[in-house]
BANU-420764 format. One record per residue: x, y, z of N, C-alpha, C in turn. Coordinates in steps of 0.02 Angstrom, whole numbers, plus 50000, padded with zeros to 5 digits. Layout:
# residues N
XYZXYZXYZ/...
END
This chain:
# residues 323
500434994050000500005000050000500455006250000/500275010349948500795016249930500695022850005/500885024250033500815027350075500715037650065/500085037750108500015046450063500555049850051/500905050650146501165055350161501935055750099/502205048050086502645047750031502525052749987/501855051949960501785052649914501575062449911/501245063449965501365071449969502185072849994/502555069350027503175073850019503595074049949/503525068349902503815069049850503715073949819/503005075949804502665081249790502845087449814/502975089849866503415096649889504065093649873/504345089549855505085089149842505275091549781/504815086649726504595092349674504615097849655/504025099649658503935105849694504545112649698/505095111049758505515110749780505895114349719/506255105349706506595108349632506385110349572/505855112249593505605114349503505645122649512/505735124649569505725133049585506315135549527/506085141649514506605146749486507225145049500/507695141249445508375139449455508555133549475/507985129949491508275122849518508545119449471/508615113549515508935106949459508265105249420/507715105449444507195104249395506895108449365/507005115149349506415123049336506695119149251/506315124149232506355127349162506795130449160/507375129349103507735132149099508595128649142/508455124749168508965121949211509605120949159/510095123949205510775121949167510835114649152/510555108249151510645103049122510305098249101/509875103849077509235104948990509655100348948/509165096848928509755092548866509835096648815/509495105848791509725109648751510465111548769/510495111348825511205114948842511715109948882/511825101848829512115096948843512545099248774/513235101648801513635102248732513805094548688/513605088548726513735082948677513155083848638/512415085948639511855084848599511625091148577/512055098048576511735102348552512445109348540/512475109548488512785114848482512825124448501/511945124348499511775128948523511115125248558/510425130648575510015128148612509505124448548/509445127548514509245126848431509435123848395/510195118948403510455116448342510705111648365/510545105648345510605097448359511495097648345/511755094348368512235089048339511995086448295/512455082348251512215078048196511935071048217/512265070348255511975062448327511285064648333/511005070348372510375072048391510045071948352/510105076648284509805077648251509505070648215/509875066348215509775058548170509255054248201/509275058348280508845055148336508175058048328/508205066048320507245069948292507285068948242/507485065548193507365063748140507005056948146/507175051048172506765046748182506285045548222/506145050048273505685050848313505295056148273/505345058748235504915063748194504265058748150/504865054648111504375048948067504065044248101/504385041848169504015035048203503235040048236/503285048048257502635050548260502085048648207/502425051548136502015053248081501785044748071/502115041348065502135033048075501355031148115/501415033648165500915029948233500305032948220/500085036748167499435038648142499395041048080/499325031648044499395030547949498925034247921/498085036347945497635036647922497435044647891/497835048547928497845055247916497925058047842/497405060647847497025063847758497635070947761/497515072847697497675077947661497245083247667/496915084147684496145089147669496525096147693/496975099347703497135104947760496755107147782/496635104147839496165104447915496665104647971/496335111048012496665112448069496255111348124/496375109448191496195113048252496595114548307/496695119948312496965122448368496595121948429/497225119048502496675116748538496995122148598/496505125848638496725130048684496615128748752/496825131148806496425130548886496935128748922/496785132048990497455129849052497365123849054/498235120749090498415114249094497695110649154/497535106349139496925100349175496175103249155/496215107349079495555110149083495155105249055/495445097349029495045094249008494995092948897/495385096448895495565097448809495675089748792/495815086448794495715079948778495315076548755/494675075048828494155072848819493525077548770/493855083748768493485087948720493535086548648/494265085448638494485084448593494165078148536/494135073448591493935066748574493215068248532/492585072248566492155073048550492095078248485/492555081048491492505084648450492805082548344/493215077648367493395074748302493055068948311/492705065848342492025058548321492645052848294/492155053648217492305047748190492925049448145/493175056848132493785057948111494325058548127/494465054248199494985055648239495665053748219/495495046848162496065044648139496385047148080/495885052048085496135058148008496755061848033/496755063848081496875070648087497775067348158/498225069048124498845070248169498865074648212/499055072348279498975076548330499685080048345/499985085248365500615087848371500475088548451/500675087748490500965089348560501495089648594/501745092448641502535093248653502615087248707/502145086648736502145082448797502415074248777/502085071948710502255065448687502965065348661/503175070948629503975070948628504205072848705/504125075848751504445071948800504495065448841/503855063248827503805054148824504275050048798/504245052148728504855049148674505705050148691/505875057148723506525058648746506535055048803/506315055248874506455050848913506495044348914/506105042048856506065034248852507025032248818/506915037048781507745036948737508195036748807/508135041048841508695041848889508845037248932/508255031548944508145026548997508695020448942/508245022148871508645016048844509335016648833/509555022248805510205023348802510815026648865/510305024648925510785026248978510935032449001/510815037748954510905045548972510535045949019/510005046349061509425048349088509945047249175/510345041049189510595041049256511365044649237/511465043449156512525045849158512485052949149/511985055149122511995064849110511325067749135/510615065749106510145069449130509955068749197/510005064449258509845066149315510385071949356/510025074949386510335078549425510665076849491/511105080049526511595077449585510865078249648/510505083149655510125084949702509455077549688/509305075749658509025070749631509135063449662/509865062849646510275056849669510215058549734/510415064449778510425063849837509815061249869/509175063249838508655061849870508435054649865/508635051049794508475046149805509045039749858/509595043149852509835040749926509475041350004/509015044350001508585043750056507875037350068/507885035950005507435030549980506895033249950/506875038949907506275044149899506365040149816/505875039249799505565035149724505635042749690/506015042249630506095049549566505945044249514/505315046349467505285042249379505295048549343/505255046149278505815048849231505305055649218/504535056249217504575062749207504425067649261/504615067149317504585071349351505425074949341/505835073449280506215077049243506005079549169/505495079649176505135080949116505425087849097/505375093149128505655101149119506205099749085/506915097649107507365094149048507595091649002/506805091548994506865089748900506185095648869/506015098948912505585103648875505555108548819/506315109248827506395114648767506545109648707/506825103348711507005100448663506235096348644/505765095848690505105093648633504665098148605/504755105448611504505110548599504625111048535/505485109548536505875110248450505625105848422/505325099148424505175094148398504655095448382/504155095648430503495098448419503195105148361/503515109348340503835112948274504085109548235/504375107048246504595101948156503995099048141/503635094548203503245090548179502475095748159/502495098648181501965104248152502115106348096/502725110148076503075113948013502925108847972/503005102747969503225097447916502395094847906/502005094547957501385091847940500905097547908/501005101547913500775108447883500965109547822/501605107047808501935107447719501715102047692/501465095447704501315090747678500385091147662/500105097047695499515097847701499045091847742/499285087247778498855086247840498315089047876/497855085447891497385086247931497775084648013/497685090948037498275093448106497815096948178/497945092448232497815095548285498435099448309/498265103448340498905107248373498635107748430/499125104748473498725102548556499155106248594/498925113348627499525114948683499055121348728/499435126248761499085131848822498685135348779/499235137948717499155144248705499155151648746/499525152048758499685156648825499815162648781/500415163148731500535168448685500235171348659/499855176348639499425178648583499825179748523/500485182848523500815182648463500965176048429/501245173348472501175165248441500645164148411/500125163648434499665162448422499495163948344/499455170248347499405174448280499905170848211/500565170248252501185168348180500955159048172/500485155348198500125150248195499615151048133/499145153648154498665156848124498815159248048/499445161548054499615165047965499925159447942/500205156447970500445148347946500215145447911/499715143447956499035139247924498745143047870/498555150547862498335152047821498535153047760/499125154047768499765151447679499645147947656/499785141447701499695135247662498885131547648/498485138347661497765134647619497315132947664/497645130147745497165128247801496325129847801/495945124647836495415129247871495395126947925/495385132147957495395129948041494835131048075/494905125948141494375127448204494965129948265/494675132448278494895135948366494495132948415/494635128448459494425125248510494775124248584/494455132148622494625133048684494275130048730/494465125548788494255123848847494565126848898/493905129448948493995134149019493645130749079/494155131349115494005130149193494275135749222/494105138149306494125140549338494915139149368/495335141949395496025143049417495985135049465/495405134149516495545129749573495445121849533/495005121349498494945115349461495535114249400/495945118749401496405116149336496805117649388/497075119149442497565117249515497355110349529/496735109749552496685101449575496575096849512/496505095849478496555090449425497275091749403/497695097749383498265095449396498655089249442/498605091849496498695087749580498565080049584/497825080249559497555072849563497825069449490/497975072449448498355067249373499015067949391/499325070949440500095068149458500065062249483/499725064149528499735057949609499585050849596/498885050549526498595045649498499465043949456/499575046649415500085044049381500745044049415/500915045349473501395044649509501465037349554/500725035049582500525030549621500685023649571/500435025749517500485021249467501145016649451/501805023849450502125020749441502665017549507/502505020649554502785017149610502295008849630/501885007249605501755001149606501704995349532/502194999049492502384994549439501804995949373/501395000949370500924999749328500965005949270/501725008249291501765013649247502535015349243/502995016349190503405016349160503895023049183/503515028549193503595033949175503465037849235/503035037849268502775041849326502295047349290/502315052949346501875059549334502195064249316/502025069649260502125075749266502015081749302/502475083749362502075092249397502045097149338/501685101749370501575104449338501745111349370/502105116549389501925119049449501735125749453/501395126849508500635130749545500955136749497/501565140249517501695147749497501495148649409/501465142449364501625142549313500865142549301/500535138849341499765140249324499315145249340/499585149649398499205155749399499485162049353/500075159349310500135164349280499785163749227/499635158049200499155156649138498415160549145/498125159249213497715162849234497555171249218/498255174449204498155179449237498375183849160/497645183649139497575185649076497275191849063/497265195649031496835202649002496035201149034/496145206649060495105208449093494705202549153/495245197949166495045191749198494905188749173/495185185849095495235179949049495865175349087/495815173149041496845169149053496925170748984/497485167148991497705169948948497595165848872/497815158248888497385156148850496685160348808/496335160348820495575162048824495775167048760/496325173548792496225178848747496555176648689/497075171648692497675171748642497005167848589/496585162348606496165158548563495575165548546/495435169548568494765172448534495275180648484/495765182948512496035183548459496295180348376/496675172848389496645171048346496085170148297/495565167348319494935167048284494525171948261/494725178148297494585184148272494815187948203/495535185748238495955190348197496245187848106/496245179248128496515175748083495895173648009/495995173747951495575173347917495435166247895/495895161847912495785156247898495345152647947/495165154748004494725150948042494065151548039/493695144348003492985145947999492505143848053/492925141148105492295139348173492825141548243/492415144248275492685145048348492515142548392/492535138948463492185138148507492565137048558/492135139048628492295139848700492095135948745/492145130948761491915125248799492085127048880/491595126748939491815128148973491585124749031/491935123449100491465120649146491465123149213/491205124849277491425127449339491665120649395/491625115149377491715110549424492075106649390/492395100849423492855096749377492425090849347/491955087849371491575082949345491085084849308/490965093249285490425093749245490415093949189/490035091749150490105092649054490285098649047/490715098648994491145105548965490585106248914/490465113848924489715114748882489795122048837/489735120648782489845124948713489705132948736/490245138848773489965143448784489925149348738/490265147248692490325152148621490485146848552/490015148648510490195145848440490025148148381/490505150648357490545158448300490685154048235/490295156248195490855151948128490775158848083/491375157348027491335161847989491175158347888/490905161547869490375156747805491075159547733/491385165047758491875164547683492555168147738/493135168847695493895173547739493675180047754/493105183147725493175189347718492725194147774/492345185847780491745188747840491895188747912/491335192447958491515192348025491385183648056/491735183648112491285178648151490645180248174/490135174348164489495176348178489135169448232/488675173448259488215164348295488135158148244/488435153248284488325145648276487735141648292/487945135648296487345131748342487635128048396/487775136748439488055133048513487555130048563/487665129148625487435126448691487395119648682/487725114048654487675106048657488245108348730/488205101148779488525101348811488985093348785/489615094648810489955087648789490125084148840/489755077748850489825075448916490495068448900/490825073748959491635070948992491475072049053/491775065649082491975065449164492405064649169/492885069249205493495072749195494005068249233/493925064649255494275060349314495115058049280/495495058149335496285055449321496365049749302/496075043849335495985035649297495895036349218/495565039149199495255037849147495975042149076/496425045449110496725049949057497185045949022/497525046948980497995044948955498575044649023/498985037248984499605033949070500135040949059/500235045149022500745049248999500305057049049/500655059949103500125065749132500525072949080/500045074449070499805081749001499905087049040/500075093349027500255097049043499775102049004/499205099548991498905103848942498165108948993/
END
């Protein structure tokens, strides 16, 4: 029997090192971007690395044969645990196997799994503060180093977008959206190359995308301290989520970066805002604008369906999302 208190101190240990500067933050001096054996700059592979996102680029495009040509977009928006997933699901039906999904999170799946196999993960990517702790008998799996490969699935996650976008794919783009400029140089992307897009934001309230964060660690942390999971949990942590929050007029930021794009961008002919106040309640259509040619405004849809998801941690994908 996995014991709580373990399992909440790992969690402030976490925590811990994931603060501004740690061995685990964003940005940590031993980022596999800033491993001079695998990266010349933060941006530029070795030729070793590079040979490595190169085959992890195609074994993606590989793992979902079915994906049409049609250039179809959806951009998927909303703070991390808002539930974009299970929205997601409903929202592509019976075309799910059309459409390639880009996420950064599954290339860090793919990098840690590399590191476990090829040994880097205990000879370079763990950290000394790490080792110390697990000299105490404290259980560390591989992505609660997840931040350490973040910038390098981000880069991946861009190729594999750039490249599925030039091939004209039918393309999810699964991430915060926190940027609005990003957002925007997305948006003109897609619209070069011919796209038509949907914009599909999901919203929760600050405390329910804090606790379903919390509860899809712990679920996938528990998991893997009793053998039923490979990988462990992703934190996610608190400072990084109230900043998402803390958007123009009491949006997040999300929110604004997606109703700008859809505003602003001419290629998008449907918008919508899915939203819920509790964690178990159907995420329910709170805006749905479509636009009938490039030239026109967004106008009323046929919103208010509600999409019934029960949001629960069991049920998510074994890999915890950061979405």
């Amino acid at each position: 029997m996995t014991s709580p208190d373990a399992v909440r101190r790992h969690r402030e240990t976490v925590s811990r090192l994931s603060e501004p500067g740690g061995p685990l933050s964003l940005g940590a001096a031993n980022a596999t971007v800033r491993r001079p054996e695998w990266f010349s700059a933060p941006n530029r592979p070795r030729s070793a690395r590079r040979r490595l996102h190169d085959s992890m680029l195609a074994e993606h495009r590989a793992d979902t044969p079915g994906v049409a040509q049609e250039r179809r977009a959806i951009v998927l928006a909303g703070p991390p645990g808002a539930g974009k997933s299970s929205v997601l699901r409903e929202v592509l039906g019976d075309d799910a196997q059309k459409f390639l999904t880009v996420d950064p999170d599954e290339f860090k799946a793919k990098l840690l799994r590399q590191a476990l196999e090829d040994g880097s993960y205990e000879a370079v990517l763990k950290p000394d503060e790490v080792r110390a702790q697990e000299a105490t008998g404290e259980r560390f799996f591989p992505m609660d180093l997840a931040a350490l490969v973040h910038e390098e699935s981000s880069l991946l996650a861009s190729q594999a977008r750039a490249d599925a976008i030039s091939r004209g794919d039918n393309v999810v783009i699964d991430g915060v959206l926190a940027d609005p400029e990003k957002a925007l140089e997305l948006g003109r992307a897609l619209e070069a190359h011919g796209y038509r897009v949907e914009v599909v934001d999901v919203e929760v309230p600050f405390e329910v995308s804090r606790r379903s964060i919390e509860q899809r660690w712990e679920h996938d942390y528990v998991a893997a301290l009793e053998g039923r999971s490979d990988l462990g949990g992703r934190a996610v942590p608190e400072p990084y989520v109230r900043d998402v929050f803390d958007g123009p007029g009491g949006t997040s930021k999300p929110q604004h970066s997606a109703e700008r794009l859809a505003h602003e961008c001419r290629a998008v002919d449907r918008y919508r805002v899915f939203r819920a106040e509790v964690a178990d309640q159907a995420r329910t259509v709170q805006v749905d604008l479509s636009r009938t040619r490039p030239d026109a405004p967004l106008r009323e849809g046929g919103g208010g369906r509600a999409v019934r998801t029960r949001h629960t941690a069991s049920a998510r994908h074994p890999v915890a999302r950061g979405d």
